[in-house]
C-alpha positions as CSV (number, residue, x, y, z in Angstrom):
1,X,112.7,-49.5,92.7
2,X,110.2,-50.9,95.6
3,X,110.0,-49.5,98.9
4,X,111.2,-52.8,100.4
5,X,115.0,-52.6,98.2
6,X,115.3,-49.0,99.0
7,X,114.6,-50.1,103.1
8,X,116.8,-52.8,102.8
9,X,119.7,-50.4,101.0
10,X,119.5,-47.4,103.4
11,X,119.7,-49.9,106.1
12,X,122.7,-51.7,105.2
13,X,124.3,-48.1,104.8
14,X,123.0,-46.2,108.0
15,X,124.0,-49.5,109.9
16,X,127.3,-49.7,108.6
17,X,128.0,-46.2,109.7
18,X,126.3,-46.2,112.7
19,X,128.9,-49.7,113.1
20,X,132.1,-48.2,113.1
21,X,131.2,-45.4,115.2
22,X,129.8,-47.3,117.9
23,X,132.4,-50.4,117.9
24,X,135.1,-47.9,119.1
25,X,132.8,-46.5,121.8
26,X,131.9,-50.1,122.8
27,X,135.7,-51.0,122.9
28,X,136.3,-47.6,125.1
29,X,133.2,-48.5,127.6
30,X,134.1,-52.6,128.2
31,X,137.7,-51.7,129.0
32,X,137.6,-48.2,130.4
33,X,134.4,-48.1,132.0
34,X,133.4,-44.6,130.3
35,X,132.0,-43.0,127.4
36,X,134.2,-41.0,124.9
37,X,132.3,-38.2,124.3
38,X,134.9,-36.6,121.8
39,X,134.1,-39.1,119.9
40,X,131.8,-37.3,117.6
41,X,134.8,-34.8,117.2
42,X,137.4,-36.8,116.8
43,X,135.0,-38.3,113.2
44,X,134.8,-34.9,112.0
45,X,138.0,-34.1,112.8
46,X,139.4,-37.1,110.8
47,X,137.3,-36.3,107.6
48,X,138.3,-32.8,107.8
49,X,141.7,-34.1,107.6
50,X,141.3,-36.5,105.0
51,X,139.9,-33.6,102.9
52,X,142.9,-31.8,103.5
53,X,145.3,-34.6,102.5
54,X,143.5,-35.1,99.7
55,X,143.4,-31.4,97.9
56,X,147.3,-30.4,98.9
57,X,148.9,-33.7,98.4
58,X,146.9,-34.8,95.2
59,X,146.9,-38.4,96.5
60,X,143.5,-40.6,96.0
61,X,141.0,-40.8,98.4
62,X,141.7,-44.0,99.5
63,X,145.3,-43.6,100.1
64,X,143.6,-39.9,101.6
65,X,141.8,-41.7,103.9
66,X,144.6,-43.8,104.9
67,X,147.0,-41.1,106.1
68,X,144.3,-39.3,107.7
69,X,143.7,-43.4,109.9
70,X,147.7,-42.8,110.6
71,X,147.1,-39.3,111.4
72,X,144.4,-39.7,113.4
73,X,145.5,-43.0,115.6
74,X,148.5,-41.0,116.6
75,X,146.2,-38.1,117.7
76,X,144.6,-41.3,119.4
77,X,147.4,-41.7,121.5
78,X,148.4,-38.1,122.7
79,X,144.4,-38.3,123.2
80,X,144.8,-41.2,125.5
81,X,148.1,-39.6,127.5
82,X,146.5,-36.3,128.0
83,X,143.1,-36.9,128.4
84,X,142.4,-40.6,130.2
85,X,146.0,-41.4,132.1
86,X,146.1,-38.7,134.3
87,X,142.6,-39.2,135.5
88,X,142.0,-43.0,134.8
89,X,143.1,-43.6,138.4
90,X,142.1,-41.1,140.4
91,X,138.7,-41.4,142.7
92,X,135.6,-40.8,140.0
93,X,138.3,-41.1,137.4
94,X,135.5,-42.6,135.1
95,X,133.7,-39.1,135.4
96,X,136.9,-37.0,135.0
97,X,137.7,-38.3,131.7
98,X,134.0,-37.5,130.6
99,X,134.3,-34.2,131.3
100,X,137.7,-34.5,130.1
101,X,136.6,-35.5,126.3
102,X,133.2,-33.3,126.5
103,X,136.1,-30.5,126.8
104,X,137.7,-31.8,124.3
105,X,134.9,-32.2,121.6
106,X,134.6,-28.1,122.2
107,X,138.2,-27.7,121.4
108,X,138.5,-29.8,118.4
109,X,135.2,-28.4,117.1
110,X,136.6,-24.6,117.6
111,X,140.1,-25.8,116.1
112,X,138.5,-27.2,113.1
113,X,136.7,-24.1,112.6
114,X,139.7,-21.7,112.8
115,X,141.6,-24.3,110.6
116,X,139.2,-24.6,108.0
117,X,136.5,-22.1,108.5
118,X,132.9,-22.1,108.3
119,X,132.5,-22.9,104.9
120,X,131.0,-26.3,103.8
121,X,133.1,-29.0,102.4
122,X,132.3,-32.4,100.9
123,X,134.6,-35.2,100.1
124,X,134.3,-36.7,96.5
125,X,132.5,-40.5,96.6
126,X,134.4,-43.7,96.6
127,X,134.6,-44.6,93.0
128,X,131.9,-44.0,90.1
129,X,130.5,-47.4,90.0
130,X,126.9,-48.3,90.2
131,X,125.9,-51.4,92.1
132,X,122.8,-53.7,92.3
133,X,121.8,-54.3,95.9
134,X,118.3,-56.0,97.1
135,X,117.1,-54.4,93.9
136,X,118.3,-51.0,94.3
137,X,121.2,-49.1,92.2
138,X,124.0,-47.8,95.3
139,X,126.4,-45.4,94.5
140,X,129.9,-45.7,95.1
141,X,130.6,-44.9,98.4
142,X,126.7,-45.8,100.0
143,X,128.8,-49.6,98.3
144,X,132.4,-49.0,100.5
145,X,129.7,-48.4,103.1
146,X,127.9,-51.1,103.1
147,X,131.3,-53.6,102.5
148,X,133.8,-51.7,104.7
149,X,131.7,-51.6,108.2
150,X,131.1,-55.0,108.4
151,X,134.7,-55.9,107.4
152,X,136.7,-53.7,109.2
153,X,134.4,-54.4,112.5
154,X,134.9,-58.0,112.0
155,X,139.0,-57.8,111.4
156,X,138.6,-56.2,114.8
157,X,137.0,-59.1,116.4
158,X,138.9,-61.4,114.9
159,X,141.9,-59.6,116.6
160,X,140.6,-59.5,120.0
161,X,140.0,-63.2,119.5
162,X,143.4,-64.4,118.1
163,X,146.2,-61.8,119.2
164,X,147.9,-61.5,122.7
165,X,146.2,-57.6,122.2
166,X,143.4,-58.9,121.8
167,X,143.9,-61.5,124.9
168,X,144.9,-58.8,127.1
169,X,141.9,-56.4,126.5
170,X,139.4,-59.1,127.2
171,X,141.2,-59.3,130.6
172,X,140.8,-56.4,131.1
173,X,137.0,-56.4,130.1
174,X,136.4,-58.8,132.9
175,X,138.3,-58.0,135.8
176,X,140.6,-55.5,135.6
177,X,142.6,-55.8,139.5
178,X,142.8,-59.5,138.6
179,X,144.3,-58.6,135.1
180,X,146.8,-56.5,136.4
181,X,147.7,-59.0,139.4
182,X,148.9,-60.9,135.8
183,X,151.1,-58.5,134.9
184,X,148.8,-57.3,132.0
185,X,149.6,-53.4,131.7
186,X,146.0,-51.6,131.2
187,X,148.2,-48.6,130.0
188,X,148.9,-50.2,126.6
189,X,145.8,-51.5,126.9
190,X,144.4,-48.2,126.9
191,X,146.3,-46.6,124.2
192,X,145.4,-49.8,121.5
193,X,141.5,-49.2,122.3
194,X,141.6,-45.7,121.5
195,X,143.8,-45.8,118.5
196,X,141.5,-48.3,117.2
197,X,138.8,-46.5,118.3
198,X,139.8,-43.3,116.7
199,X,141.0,-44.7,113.5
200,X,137.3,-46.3,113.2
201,X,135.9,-42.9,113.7
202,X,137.8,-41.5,111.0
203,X,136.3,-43.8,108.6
204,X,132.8,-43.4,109.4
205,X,134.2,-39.2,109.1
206,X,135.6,-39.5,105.8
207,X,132.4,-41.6,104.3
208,X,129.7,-39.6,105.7
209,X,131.4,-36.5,104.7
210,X,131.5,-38.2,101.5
211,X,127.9,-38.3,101.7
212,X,126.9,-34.9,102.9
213,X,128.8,-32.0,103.4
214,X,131.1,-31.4,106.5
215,X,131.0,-28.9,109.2
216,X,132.7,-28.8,113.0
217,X,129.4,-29.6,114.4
218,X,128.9,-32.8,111.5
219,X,130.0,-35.4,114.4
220,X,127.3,-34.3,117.2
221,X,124.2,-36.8,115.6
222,X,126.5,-39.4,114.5
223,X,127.3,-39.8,118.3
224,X,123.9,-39.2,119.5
225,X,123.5,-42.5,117.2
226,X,125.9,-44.5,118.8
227,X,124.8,-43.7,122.1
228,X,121.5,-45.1,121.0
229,X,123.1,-48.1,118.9
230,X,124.6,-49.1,122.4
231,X,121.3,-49.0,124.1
232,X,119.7,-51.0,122.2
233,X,123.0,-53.9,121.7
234,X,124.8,-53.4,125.5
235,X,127.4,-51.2,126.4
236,X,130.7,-53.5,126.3
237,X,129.1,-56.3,123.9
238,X,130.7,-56.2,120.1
239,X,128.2,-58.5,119.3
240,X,125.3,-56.7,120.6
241,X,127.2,-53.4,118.8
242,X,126.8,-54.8,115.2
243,X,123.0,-56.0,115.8
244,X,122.1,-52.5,117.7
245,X,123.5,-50.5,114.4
246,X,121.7,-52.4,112.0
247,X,118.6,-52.3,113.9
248,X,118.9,-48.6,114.3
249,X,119.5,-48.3,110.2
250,X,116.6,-50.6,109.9
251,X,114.4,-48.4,112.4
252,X,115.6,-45.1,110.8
253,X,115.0,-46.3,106.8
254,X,111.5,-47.3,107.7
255,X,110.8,-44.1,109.4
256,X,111.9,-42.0,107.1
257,X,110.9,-43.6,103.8
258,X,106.9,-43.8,105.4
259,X,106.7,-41.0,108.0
260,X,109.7,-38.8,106.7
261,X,112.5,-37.7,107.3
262,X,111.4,-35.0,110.6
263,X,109.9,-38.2,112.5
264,X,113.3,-40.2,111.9
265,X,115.0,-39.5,115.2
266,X,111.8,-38.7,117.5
267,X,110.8,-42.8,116.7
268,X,114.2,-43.6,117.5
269,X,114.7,-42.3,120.7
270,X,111.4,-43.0,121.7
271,X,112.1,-46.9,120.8
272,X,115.5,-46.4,123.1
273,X,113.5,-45.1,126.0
274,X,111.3,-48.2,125.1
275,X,114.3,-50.8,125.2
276,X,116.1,-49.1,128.5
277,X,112.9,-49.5,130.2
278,X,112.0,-53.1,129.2
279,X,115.7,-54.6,128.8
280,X,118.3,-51.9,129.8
281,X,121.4,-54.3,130.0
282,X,120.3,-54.1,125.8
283,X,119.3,-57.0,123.3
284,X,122.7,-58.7,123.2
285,X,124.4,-57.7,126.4
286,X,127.4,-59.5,127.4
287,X,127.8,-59.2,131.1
288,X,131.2,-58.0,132.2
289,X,132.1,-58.0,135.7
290,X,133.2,-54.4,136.7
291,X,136.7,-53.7,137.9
C-alpha cells in the first residue's frame, strides 16, 4: 500500500467527517448569525444514543442510527425552543445563545456521564466488507464514511435549492428584516436548521464512535475541527464547507502519515492562523449580507 493511496484514503474519511459536522454549524452561522457550541455534545450525545438503541432493542446499526437521527432532531427542536428563541431577539442575542449552548455542552456532557458512566464504549463498524479505494483496502465503516458525507451533505443542498424550506432559509441568509417584511417566519426557520443540523451531528457521532471508542468528552476535537474547517471554507458558504473539510483531511493525512500523529493538529492550526491572516472571509466565502 503506497503512502500516496493511504493519504488519499484517510483524506476522503477525515473530510467526510469533518463534512457533516461542519455543514450543520455552517447552516447555524449563515441563518442565525452564531456558533453552536454544543455542537460537539450534541455528536456524542447522539452516538451514545445510538449505542443504546442498538444493545436494548437488538435492532441493526443502521436502523440504530436511524432512531437515534429521530431521537436526536427532536432533541434538536426542544434545543432550539429553549436555548436560541428566548434569546434570539434580545440585544447581543447572538452572544446569549453562545453562552447558552457552551452551558449546554457541560450539561449534556455531565448527563451522558451519569447515564452511561465513565466506562469506554465503541460502536460495532458498518458492515464487514473490504473495499478497494486509490489503492488502499477500507474497512466498512472508513467506506459509509467516505460515501455517506458527501451524499447526505449534498441531499442537503439540493434541498435548500429546490424546496420552499430551502427558499425560505436562503432568505433568511441574506437579509433577514427584509425576509420577514415577506412574511417568511425565521422561527420555523430556525427549528429546520437545527434539526438538520443535529441529525448531521449524530451521524458524524455514531461513525466516529464506530471508529474509536466513545466518551462524554469524544465531541470536544471534532468541533475544534469544524471551527477550523469553517476558517479555512467561510463561515455561511456550503460550498466553501465541503472544500474546507476535505482540505483539512488532506492537511491532517499528510501530517500525520510524515511527521506523526503529535504534529497533526499543531500544523493545522497554525495553517488556520495562516489563512485568517491572509484571506479571513476563507477560500470559498460567500458573502451574505448581515441582518
Amino acid at each position: 500500500m503506497s503512502g500516496i493511496s493511504v493519504i488519499a484514503t484517510s483524506t476522503l474519511v477525515l473530510g467526510g467527517l469533518y463534512l457533516l459536522m461542519a455543514a450543520g454549524l455552517t447552516l447555524i452561522w449563515s441563518t442565525l448569525r452564531v456558533f453552536n457550541f454544543g455542537h460537539g455534545a450534541l455528536l456524542m450525545f447522539g452516538a451514545y444514543l445510538t449505542w443504546t438503541l442498538l444493545n436494548t432493542t437488538g435492532l441493526p446499526l443502521v436502523v440504530s442510527l436511524a432512531g437515534a437521527v429521530v431521537a436526536m432532531a427532536a432533541l434538536g427542536a426542544v434545543y432550539e425552543f429553549l436555548l436560541v428563541s428566548p434569546f434570539i431577539k434580545r440585544p447581543n442575542g447572538d452572544m446569549l445563545v453562545m453562552v447558552a449552548t457552551l452551558a449546554a455542552t457541560m450539561l449534556l456532557q455531565s448527563g451522558a456521564q451519569l447515564i452511561w458512566g465513565p466506562e469506554l464504549k465503541q460502536l460495532p463498524p458498518f458492515g464487514g466488507a473490504r473495499v478497494d479505494v486509490a489503492g488502499s483496502v477500507v474497512q466498512g465503516t472508513q467506506f459509509v464514511t467516505i460515501v455517506l458525507a458527501p451524499l447526505l451533505v449534498g441531499l442537503l443542498a439540493l434541498v435548500l435549492r429546490r424546496s420552499s424550506i430551502g427558499l425560505t432559509v436562503r432568505a433568511l441568509e441574506q437579509n433577514r428584516e427584509h425576509a420577514q417584511l415577506l412574511g417568511i417566519a425565521p422561527r420555523r426557520v430556525y427549528l429546520f436548521v437545527v434539526m438538520v443540523a443535529v441529525g448531521l451531528a449524530t451521524v458524524a457521532g455514531a461513525l466516529l464512535g464506530s471508529m474509536q471508542f466513545m466518551s462524554p468528552a469524544m465531541g470536544s476535537d471534532p468541533l475544534l475541527r469544524a471551527f477550523v474547517v469553517l476558517a479555512f471554507g467561510g463561515a455561511g458558504s456550503l460550498a466553501g464547507t465541503i472544500a474546507g473539510a476535505y482540505a483539512i483531511g488532506l492537511l491532517e493525512a499528510v501530517t500525520t502519515y510524515y511527521f506523526g500523529l503529535s504534529w497533526s493538529p499543531v500544523l493545522v492550526f497554525l495553517a488556520m492562523i495562516v489563512i485568517m491572516l491572509v484571506k479571513p472571509e476563507g477560500l470559498l466565502h460567500t458573502r451574505v449580507r448581515s441582518a
